[in-house]
N, C-alpha and C positions, 0 to 999 in steps of 0.2 A: 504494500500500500504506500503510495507516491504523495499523497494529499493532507491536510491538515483541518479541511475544512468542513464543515457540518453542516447542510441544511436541513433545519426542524422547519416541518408543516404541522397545522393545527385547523384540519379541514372541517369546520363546521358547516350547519345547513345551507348558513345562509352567505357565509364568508368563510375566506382562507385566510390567514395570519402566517406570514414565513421569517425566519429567520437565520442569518449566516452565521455562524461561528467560529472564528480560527481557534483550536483546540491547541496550536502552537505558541503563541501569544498572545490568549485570551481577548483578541479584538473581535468585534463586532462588524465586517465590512458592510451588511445590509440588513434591512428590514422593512416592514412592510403588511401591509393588508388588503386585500381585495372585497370590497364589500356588494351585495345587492346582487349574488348569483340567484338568476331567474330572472332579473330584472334589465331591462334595456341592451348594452353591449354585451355585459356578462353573463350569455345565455346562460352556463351550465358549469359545473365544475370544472371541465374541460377545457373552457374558456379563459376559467378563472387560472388554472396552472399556466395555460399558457404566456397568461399576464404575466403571471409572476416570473415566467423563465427569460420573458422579452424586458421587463424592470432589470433583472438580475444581468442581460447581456449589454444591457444599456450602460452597464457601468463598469463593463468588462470584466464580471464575474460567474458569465455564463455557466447552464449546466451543464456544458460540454468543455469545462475548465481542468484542465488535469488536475488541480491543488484542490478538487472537493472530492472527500474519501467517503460520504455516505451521503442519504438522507434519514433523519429522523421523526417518526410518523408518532403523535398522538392516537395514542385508544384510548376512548373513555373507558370501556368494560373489556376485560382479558377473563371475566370469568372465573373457576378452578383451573380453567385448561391455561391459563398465562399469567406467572408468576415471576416472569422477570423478561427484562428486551429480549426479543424473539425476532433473529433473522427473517425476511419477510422472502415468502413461498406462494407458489399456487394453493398448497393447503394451507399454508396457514392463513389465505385471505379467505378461504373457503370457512376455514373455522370460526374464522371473527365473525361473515357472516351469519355465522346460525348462531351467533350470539348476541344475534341483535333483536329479536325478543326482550334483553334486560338492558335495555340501552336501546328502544327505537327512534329517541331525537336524535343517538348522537352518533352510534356505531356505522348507520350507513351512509354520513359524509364521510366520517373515519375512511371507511372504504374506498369509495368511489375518489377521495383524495389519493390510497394508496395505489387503484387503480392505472388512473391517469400517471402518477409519477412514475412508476413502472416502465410505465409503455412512451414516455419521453426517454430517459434512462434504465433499458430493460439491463446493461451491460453491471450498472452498479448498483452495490449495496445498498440495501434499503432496508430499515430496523423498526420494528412495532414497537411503542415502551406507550406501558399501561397505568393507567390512572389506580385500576383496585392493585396492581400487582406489589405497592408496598405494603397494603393492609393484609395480604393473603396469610402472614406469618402470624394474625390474630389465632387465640386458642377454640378450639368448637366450642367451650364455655360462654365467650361472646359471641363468636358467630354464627351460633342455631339460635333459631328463634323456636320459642316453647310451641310449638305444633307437630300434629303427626308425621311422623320422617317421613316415611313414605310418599306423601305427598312433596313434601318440601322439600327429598332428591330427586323425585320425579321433574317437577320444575324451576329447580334449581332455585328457590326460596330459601337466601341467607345471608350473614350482613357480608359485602363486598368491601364498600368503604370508596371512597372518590378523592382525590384532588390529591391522591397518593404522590405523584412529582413532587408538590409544591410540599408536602408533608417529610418525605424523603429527606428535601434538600436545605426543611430550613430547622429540623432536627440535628443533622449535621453541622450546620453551619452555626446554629448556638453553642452547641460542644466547644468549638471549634475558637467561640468567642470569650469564652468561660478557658481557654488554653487546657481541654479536656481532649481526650479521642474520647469518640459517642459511645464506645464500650464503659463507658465511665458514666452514663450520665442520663438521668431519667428525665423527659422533659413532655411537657402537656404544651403540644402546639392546638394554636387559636388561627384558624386559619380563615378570615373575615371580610367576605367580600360582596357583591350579591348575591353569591354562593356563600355558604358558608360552612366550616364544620371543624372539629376537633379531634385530635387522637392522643392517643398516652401512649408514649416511646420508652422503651425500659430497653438501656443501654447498645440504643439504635436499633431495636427492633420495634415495630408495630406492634400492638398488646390489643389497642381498644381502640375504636372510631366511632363516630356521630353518626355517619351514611349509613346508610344499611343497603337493601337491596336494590334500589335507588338514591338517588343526590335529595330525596325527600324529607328522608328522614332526619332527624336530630336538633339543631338549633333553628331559630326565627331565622330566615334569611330575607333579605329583600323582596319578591313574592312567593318564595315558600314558607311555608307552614311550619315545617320542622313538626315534632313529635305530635300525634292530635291520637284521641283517642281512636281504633281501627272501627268502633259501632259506630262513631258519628259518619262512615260513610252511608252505613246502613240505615241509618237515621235519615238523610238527608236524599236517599233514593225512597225509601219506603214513606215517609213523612211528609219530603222536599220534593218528593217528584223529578227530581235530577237523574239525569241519564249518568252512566259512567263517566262518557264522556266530558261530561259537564262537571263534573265533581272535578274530575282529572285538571281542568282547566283551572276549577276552583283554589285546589291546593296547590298549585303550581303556578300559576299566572298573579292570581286575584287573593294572595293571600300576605302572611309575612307582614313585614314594613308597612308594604302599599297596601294591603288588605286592611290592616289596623289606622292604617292613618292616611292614605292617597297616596305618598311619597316612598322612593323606596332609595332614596338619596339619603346619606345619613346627616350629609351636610344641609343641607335642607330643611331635615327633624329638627338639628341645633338651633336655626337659625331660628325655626316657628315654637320650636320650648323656649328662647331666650323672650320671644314676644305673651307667652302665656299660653300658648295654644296646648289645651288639656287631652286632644288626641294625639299630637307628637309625643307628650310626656309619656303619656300611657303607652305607645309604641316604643319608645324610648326602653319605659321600666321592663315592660315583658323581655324584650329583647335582652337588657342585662341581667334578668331573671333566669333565665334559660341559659344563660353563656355561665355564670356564676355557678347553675347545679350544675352544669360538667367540668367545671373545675373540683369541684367537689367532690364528685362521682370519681373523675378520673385518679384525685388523691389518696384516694382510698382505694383504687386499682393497683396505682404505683408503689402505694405504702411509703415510699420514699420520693419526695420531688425533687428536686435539683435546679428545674428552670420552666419557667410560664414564656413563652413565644409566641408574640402576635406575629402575625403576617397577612398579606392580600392588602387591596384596598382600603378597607376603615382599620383594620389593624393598623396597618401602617402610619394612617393619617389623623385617626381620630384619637387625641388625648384625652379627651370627655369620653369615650367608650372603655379607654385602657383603665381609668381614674376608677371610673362605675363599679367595670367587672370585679377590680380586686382590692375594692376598700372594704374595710372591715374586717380582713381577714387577715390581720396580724397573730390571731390564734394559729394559723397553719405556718406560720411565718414569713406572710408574704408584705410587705410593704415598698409603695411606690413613694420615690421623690417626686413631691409635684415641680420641680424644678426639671430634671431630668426630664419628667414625662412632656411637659410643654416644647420642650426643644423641639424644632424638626431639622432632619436629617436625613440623607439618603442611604446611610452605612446601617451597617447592625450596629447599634451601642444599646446600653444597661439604662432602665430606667426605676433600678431598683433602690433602695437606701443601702446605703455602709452595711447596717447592720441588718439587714434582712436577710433570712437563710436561704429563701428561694430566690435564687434571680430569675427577676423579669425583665426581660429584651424585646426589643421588636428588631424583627430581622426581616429585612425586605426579599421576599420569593422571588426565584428566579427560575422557572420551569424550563424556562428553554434552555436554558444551562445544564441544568439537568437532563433532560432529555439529550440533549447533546454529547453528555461526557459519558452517559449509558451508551449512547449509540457507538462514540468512539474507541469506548473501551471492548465492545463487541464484536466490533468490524476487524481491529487491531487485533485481538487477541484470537 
């Protein structure tokens, strides 16, 4: 292998997101998105790649450039059957397909993204890396859900867990901040975005996560619901006259943030709790009510913590949500500087006190990094 360089895709329905990676000198030569496939120029995903291959020669880093040694492809869902980057085959796009049952918004852009890139570069490597595949290491204690087996290996009913990249890389990277290897180091990442979710890492493995069998389950997010009791679907068919479908849209679309309050901006929430508005606040409190019991939950999985890591979007940004989630909990030993926490910054830094036992960081996600140094280390080796 002659090259250094990584393109990660991240094909979703409705847009591609690519990005270049020199794995040599950690630069970034490009990036980029394609938005509104279906819509006007960009008939189809077909389309869409080929945009991104005519961007990428525009600046003379074609995908016919000898210096790129892979592509690296986002899977939402790997399933049992994919538990780590998996070289990408006729089967195994075959397999991802009939996996797309647990994952129908997202597995068959995934596809037809890996499709297409294929068939521009059938000659070169091309590497699947999966979103459940760092949760897979969870124990069947969390990951069966209390129902008849039978049914629930038949169709594959159990918690998966999502955003495993972003999970992965910023577990590591607090170790790493803390001057620890993650074999050392138990850490409850907060992973906060309009997705959102949480896992407990016990010295760099996955243990526990929020997702379950879907990106539905677990915290408030932006318009998901996160945890809801499973009869109020039943309720709301049998009672509400709701179609499946409708419910689906309910707890997914129409719920969360913007369900409770319009908005699903958190910057936004701020702005209309600072003015008094009593449904921001209430979206507000739920939200850090839910993010708080899985801090909880999970410290009592870890038995021992070592490090609270925000990351994503409001993670990253919102000091009012970091303040929220972990005041009062000087009994576990967690306490924030509000000095620390107000800074903003783009690096990982502590925004713990002196004395506090657990630190808390925000460490900024870097998926395509991840995704990247997975791919390269696979191709390479």
């Amino acid at each position: 292998m002659n090259g250094s360089r990584v393109l990660v895709l991240n094909s979703g329905s409705s847009s591609v997101k690519y990005q270049l990676l020199d794995m040599a000198d950690g630069s970034r030569p490009a990036s980029g998105i394609v938005e509104r496939i279906g819509e006007g120029p960009v008939a189809d995903h077909a389309a869409a790649l080929k945009q991104v291959a005519d961007e990428l020669a525009a600046k003379g880093l074609g995908l016919d450039s000898p210096e790129l040694a892979a592509v690296g492809h986002r899977v939402v869902h790997g399933g049992t059957r994919f538990t780590e980057p998996t070289l990408i085959t006729d089967e195994v796009v075959e397999e991802i397909e009939k996996l797309i049952p647990l994952a129908p918004l997202h597995n068959p852009a995934n596809v037809t993204g890996i499709k297409v890139a294929r068939s521009l570069r059938p000659d070169l490597p091309q590497v699947a890396v999966f979103d459940t595949a760092f949760h897979s290491t969870i124990p069947e204690a969390a990951a069966r859900y209390a129902i008849d087996v039978a049914t629930a290996d038949r169709w594959g009913v159990r918690r998966y867990g999502f955003h495993g990249t972003s999970h992965a890389y910023v577990s590591r990277a607090t170790a790493e901040l803390l001057g620890k290897e993650p074999a050392e180091v138990n850490t409850i990442v907060l992973h906060l975005g309009n997705g959102a979710s949480a896992s407990a890492v016990r010295g760099g493995v996955c243990v526990e996560t929020s997702m379950g069998l879907t990106p539905l389950e677990g915290l408030v997010m932006g318009t998901r619901s996160g945890d809801i009791d499973p009869a109020a679907i039943f309720h709301l068919s049998r009672v509400g006259g709701m179609s499946t479908d409708e419910i689906d849209t309910l707890l997914n679309k129409r719920s969360g943030l913007a369900g409770l309050c319009g908005d699903n901006d958190m910057r936004e929430i701020g702005r209309r709790m600072g003015e008094g508005d009593d449904a921001a606040q209430l979206a507000f409190d739920i939200y850090i009510h839910r993010l708080r019991k899985y801090v909880g939950a999970y410290t009592a999985v870890l038995g021992r913590v070592d490090a609270i890591a925000f990351t994503a979007g409001v993670g990253e940004n919102s000091a009012a949500v970091r303040e929220a989630a972990m005041r009062g909990l000087t009994a576990f030993g967690i306490e924030v500087d509000g000095v620390r926490n107000a800074l903003r910054s783009a690096t990982a830094r502590l925004i713990s006190t002196e004395t506090s036992r657990v630190a808390v960081a925000v460490v900024p996600t870097d998926e395509e990094l991840e995704i990247a140094s997975q791919t390269f280390d696979l191709v390479s080796a």
